[in-house]
N, C-alpha and C positions, 0 to 999 in steps of 0.2 A: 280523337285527340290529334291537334297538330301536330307535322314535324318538328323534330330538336331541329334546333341550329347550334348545338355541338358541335364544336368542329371534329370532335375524335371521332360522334357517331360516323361523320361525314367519310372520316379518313378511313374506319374502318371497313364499312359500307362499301368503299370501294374497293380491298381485298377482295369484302366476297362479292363485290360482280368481276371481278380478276379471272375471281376461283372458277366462277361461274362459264367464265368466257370458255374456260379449257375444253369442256366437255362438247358445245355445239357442236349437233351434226351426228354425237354417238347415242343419247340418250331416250332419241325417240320413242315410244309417244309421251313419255316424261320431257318436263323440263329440264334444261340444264341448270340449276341452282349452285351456290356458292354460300361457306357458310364459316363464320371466324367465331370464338368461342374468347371472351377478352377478361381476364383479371386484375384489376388492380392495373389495369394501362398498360397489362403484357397479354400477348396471345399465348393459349394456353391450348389452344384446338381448332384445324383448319379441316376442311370438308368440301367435295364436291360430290355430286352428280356420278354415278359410276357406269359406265358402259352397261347401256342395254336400262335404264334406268332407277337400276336398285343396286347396293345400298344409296338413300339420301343421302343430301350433303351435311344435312342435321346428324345423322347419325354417324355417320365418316367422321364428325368433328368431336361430337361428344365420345368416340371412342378412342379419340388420341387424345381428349382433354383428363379423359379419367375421373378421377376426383377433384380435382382444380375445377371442374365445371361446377361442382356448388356455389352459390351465390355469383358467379360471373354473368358477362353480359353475352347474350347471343344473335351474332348481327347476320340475318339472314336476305338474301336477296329478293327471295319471293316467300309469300306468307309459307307457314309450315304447314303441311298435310295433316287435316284431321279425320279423315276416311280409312278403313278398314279396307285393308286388301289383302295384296301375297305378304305384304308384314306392317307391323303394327304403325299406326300413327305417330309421325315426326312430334307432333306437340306431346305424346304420350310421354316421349324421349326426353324430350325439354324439361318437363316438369318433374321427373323419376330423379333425372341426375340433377336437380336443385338450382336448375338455373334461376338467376331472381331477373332477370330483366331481359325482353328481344326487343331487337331493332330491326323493322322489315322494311325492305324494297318498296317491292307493292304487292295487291292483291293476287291474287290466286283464282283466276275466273271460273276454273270449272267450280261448278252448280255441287260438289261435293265438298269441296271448303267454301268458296268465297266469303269468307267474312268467318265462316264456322271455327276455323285456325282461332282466330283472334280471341273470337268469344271464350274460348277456352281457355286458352293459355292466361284472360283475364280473370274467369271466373276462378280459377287456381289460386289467384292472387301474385302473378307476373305482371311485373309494370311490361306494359308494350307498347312500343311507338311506332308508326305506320308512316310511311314514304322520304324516309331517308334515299335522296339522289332518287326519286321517283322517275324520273324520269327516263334514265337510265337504266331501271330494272326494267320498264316497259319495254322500251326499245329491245334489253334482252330477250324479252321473253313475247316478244310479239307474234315469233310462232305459233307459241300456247292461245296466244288472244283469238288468231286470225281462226285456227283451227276449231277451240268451242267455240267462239260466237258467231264468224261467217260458216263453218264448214269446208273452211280450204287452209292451206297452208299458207305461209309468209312467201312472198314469191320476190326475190331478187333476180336484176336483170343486169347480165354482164357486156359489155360491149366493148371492143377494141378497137379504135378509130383512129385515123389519122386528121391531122389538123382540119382537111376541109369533110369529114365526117365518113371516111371511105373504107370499108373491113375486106376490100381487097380489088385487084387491076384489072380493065377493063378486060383480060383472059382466064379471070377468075383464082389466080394465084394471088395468096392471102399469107404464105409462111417468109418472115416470120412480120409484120406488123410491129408488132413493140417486141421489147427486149426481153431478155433472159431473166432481170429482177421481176418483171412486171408477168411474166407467166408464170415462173413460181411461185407468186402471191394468187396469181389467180388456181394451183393448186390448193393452196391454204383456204382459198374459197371454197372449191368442193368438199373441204376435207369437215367444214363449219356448217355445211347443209345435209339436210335426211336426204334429197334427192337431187339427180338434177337432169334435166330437159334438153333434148336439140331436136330439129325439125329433121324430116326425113332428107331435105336435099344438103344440110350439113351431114349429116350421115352419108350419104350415097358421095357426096364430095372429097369427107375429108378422111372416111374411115376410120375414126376414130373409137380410142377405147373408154374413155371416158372417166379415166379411173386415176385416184391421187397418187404422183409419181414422186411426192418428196421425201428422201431418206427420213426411217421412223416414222411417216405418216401414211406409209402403203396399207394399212388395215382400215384406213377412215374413209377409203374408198366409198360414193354415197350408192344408195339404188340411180340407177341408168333408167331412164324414159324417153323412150325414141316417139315421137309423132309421124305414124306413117296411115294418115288415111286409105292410103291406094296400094298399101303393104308393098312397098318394091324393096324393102330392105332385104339384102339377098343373105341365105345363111352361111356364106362363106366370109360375112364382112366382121369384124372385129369384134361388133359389139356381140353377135349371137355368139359368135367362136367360143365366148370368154363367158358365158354368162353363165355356165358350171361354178365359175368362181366367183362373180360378180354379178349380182343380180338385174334385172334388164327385166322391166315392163316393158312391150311392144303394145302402143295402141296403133291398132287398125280400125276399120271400118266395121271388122267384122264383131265388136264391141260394144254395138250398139250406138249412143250419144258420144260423139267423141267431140264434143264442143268445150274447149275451154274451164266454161264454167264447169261444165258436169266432171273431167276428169280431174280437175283440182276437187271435187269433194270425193272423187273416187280416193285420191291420195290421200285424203286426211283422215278417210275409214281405214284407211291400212294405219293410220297414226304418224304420217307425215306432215312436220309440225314448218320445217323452213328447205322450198324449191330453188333452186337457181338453175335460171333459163339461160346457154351460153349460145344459142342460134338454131339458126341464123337469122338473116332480116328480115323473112316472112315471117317467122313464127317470135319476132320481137315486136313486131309491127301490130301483131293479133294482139300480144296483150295488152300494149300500150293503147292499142284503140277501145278496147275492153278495161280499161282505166283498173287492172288486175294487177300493176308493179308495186310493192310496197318501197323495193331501193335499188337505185338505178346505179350500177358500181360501172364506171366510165375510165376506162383507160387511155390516156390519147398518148400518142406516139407522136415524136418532133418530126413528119414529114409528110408531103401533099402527092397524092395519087391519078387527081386531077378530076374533073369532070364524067370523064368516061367510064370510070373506076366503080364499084358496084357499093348502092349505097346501105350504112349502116340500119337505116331507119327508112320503111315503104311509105306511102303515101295515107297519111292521118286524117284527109277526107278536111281539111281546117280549110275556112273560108275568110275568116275574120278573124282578128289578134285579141277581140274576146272570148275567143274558142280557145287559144291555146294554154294547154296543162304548163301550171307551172311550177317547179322545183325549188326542193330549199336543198343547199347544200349543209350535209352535216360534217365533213370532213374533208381531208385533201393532206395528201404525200405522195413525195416524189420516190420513183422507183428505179434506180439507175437513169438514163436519158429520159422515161418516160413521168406521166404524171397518174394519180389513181384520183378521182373526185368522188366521192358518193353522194346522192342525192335521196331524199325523200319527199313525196307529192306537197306540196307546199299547202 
């Protein structure tokens, strides 16, 4: 069945990828879903994704909608769970509390629903409608994609650059690049991913802890993944210090495959659904040449560091301007002085 082109389903639709947005980053190896529960043209039951994955956003909504959920409409972002697990199926839900009509995002790829939701909730005798703002669920839920169908997570790539492309002076000092707005958004970053990535010589450089410093969001702290082939990261450095409280994979060599590809499926058996890689330029230069970025979140700062200066991006091996990857921008806002652009592979 095609989409409506209702403009309410539309409007609705996009509460629950609103709802939905809240949760990235806590919900792994679930989705973060989003889910409005609408009567007679009033919401009557809202729903997300609850830390650590359970309860559903389905079910979060129908228990504040109560009895107003009979005969309403239930606009979910991603199809509803028809699989048995640690509790019962979301469409089970749907159909108990009397809903007469859902409106989904999109599909549900793991091989446990994809498409099983649907059939159900129809063979019930619920009208359902499939890809309302499709698009946009996708993009939600493109961790969930990357993870069952490649085996690896959603890999964003953070960069902070100055106008002629530089993340710090030819001495190696790099604090602070962009401003005060444009790093706190990049906490909002880690706070939105299962994990996130630096190379061993960002580590051994900046000592960093790696962890979300913004008031109210010190608990979304993600897992820490340091890349240290030749293990120099010392245990006196911040990231080991802390990793009582904050959890920290160290890949070494002693590991086994520490290639790329192989530790993004290592990540996505632990149920790592969205990575963000914040450095440094060797290890943004590896995934970029390994065509592994799915969004490239660009920061530039209004100032030149020069030639000397140590560049954002290593050497991509391109000989000819038919070789070069190219980007679509999907957004762009200004963050104090600075600018944020996002990109995905074109």
């Amino acid at each position: 069945m095609p989409a409506t082109t209702d403009p309410a389903d539309a409007r609705f639709m996009g509460l629950a990828l609103a709802l939905g947005e809240r949760h990235l980053g806590r919900t792994a190896p679930n989705p973060s879903v989003g889910c409005v529960i609408v009567k007679d043209g009033v919401v009557v039951g809202r729903g997300w994704t609850q830390p650590g994955g359970r309860p559903h956003a389905e079910i979060e909504a129908l228990s504040r909608a109560g009895a107003a959920a009979e005969g309403a409409t239930a606009y979910v972002s991603l199809e509803p769970c028809s699989n048995w697990g640690k509790t019962p199926p979301c469409c089970k839900g749907l159909i108990e509390a009397g809903i007469a009509r859902v409106v989904i995002g999109c599909l549900d790829p793991d091989p446990r629903v994809d498409g099983k939701g649907i059939a159900w909730l129809r063979e019930a005798g619920l009208e359902v409608v499939v890809g309302v703002r499709e698009t946009e669920a996708l993009a939600q839920n493109l961790g969930l994609y990357r993870r069952i169908r490649d085996q690896r997570p959603m890999v964003g790539l953070k960069l902070a650059l100055s106008l002629d492309g530089r993340i710090a002076t030819r001495t190696g000092e790099s604090k602070w690049i962009t401003g005060e707005a444009a790093r706190a958004f990049g906490h909002r970053l880690r706070a939105s991913h299962d994990a996130i990535m630096v190379g061993s010589g960002t580590a051994l450089a900046d000592d960093p802890e790696l962890s979300c410093r913004l008031p109210g969001l010190e608990d979304r702290s993600p897992l820490r993944v340091v890349m240290d082939r030749r293990g120099r990261l010392a245990a006196s450095s911040r990231l080991v210090a802390t990793a009582a409280e904050l959890p920290l994979l160290h890949v070494t060599g002693a590991d086994g495959d520490t290639s790329l590809p192989a530790v993004l499926t290592r990540l996505a058996g632990r149920g790592i659904t969205r990575l963000l890689v914040e450095g440094g330029a060797g290890l943004a230069t590896s995934f970029l040449r390994a065509g592994l970025v799915d969004r490239l979140y660009l920061f530039s700062a209004g100032c030149l560091i020069g030639g000397d200066g140590a560049a954002g991006v290593g050497s991509l091996g391109i000989e000819r301007m038919a070789e070069v990857a190219r980007w679509q921008l999907l957004s762009t806002r200004l963050l104090g002085p600075d600018r944020l652009s996002v990109f995905a592979p074109a």
